[in-house]
Wavefront OBJ file of the C-alpha trace (Angstrom):
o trace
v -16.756 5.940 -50.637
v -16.472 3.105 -48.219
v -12.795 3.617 -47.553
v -13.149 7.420 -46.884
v -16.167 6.666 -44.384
v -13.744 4.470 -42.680
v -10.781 6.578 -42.464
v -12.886 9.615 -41.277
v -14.569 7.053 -38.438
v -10.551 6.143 -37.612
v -9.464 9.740 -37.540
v -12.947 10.953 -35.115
v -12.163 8.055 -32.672
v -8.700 8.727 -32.342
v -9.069 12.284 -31.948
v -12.309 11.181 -29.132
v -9.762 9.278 -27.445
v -6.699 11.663 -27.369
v -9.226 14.174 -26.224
v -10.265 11.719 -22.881
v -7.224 10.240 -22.307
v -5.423 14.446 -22.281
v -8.578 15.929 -19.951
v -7.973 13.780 -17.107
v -5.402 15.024 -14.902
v -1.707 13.549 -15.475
v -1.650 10.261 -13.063
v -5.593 9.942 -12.564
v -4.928 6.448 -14.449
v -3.026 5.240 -11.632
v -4.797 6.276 -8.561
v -6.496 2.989 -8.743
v -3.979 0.374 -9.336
v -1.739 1.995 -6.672
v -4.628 2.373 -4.265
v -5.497 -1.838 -4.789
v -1.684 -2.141 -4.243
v -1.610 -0.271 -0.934
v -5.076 -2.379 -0.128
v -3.132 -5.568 -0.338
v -0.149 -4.624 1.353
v -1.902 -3.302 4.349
v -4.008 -6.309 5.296
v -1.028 -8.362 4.753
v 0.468 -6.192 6.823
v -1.900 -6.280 9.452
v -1.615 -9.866 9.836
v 2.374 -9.733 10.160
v 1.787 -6.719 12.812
v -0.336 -9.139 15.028
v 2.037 -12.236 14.861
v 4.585 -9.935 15.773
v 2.220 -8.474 18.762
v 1.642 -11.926 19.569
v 5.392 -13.291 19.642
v 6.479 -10.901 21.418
v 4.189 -11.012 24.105
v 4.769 -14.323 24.198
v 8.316 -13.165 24.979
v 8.145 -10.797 27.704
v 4.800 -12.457 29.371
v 5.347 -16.114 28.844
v 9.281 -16.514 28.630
v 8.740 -18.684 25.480
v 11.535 -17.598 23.554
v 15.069 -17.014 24.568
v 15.620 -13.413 23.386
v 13.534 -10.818 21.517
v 15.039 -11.486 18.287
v 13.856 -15.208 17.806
v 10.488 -14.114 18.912
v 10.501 -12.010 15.625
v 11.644 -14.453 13.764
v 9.234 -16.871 14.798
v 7.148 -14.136 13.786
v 8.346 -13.317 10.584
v 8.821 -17.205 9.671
v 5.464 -18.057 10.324
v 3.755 -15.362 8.307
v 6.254 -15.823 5.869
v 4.285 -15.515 2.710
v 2.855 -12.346 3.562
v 6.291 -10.931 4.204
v 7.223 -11.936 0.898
v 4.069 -10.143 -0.541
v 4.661 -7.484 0.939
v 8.204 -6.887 -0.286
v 7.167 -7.658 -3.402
v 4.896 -5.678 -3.931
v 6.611 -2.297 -2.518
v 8.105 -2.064 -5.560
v 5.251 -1.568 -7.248
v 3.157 0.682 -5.128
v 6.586 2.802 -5.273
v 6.356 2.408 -9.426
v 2.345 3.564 -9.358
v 3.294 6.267 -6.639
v 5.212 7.790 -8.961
v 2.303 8.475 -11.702
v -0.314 8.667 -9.048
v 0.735 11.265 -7.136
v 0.012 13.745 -10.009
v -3.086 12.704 -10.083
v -6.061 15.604 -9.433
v -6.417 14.782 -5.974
v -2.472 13.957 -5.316
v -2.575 15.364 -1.979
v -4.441 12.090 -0.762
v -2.395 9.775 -2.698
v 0.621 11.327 -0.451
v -0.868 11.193 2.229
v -1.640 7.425 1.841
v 2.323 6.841 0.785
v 3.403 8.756 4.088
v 0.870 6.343 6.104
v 1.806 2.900 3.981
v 5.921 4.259 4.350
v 5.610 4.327 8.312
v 3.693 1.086 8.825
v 5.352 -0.886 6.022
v 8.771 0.564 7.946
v 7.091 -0.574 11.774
v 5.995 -4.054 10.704
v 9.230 -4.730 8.175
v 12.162 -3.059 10.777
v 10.816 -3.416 13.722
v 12.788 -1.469 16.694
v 11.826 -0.493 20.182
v 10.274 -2.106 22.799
v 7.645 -4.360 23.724
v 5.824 -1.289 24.882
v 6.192 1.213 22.275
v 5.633 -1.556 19.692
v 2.338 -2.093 21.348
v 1.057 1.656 21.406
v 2.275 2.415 18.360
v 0.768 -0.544 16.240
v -3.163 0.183 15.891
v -2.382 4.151 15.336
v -0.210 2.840 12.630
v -2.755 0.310 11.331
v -5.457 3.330 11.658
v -3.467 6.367 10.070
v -3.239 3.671 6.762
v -7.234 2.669 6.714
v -7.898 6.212 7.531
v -6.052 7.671 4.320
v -7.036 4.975 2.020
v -10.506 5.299 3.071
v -10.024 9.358 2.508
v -8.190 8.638 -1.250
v -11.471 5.395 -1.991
v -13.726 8.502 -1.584
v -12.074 10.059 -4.456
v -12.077 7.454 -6.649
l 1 2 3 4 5 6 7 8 9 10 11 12 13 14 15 16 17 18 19 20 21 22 23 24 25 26 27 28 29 30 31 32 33 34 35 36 37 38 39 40 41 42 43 44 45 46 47 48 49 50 51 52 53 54 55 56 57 58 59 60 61 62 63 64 65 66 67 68 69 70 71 72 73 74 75 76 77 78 79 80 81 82 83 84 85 86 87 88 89 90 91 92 93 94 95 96 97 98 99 100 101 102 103 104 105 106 107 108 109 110 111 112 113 114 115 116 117 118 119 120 121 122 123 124 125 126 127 128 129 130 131 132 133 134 135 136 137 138 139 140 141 142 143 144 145 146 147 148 149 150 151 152 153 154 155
């Protein structure tokens, strides 16, 4: 009698668990590891976009480098760690994209990818000028807090 109590509270709690684990929407899982993911990157990313701001500007307004290019790498040398990080770990926002972005509410998780793909691209390859690099940075930074911000409110 004990055995067949057992194996009926086996077979209820598996089917309870294929049951919650199949009513969820395919990707919901994920939402939150690649949203903590995209978290990380960005403030890493935040702090590489303002050593950049700041070697270059000490470029063009202080003459302290010789050309453009070793400004960025002073840049990219000194926040070296966080560069790393963030290469690192673009792989695997990429991996939990790919689940995520079924989720229920997949339009946000997009939208979140389209804003970490164009910053992660601006602070990574950086191109342009002094100028454009300038305006373009905090609308960058912005777009990606605004659309995480949107996709936390889902969670």
């Amino acid at each position: 009698m004990r055995k067949i109590a057992i194996t009926c509270l086996v077979i209820v709690c598996c089917f309870v668990s294929i049951f919650y684990v199949g009513c969820g929407e395919k990707g919901d899982y994920k939402v939150k590891e690649f949203y903590d993911s995209v978290k990380e990157s960005q403030n890493n990313l935040d702090i590489i976009a303002d050593e950049i701001y700041v070697c270059w500007y000490d470029f063009v307004y202080k003459k302290k480098y010789s050309s453009v290019d070793l400004a960025l790498l002073k840049a990219y040398v000194n926040k070296y760690n966080e560069v790393e990080f963030v290469k690192q770990n673009d792989e695997q926002i990429k991996d939990y994209f790919a689940t995520a972005k079924n989720a229920s509410f997949g339009q946000k998780v997009k939208d979140v990818m389209t804003a970490y793909s164009d910053y992660y691209e601006f602070v990574i390859n950086v191109s342009g000028s002094f100028q454009s690099y300038s305006a373009d940075k905090e609308t960058k930074k912005k777009a990606l807090a605004t659309a995480l911000r949107e996709l936390y409110y889902e969670l």
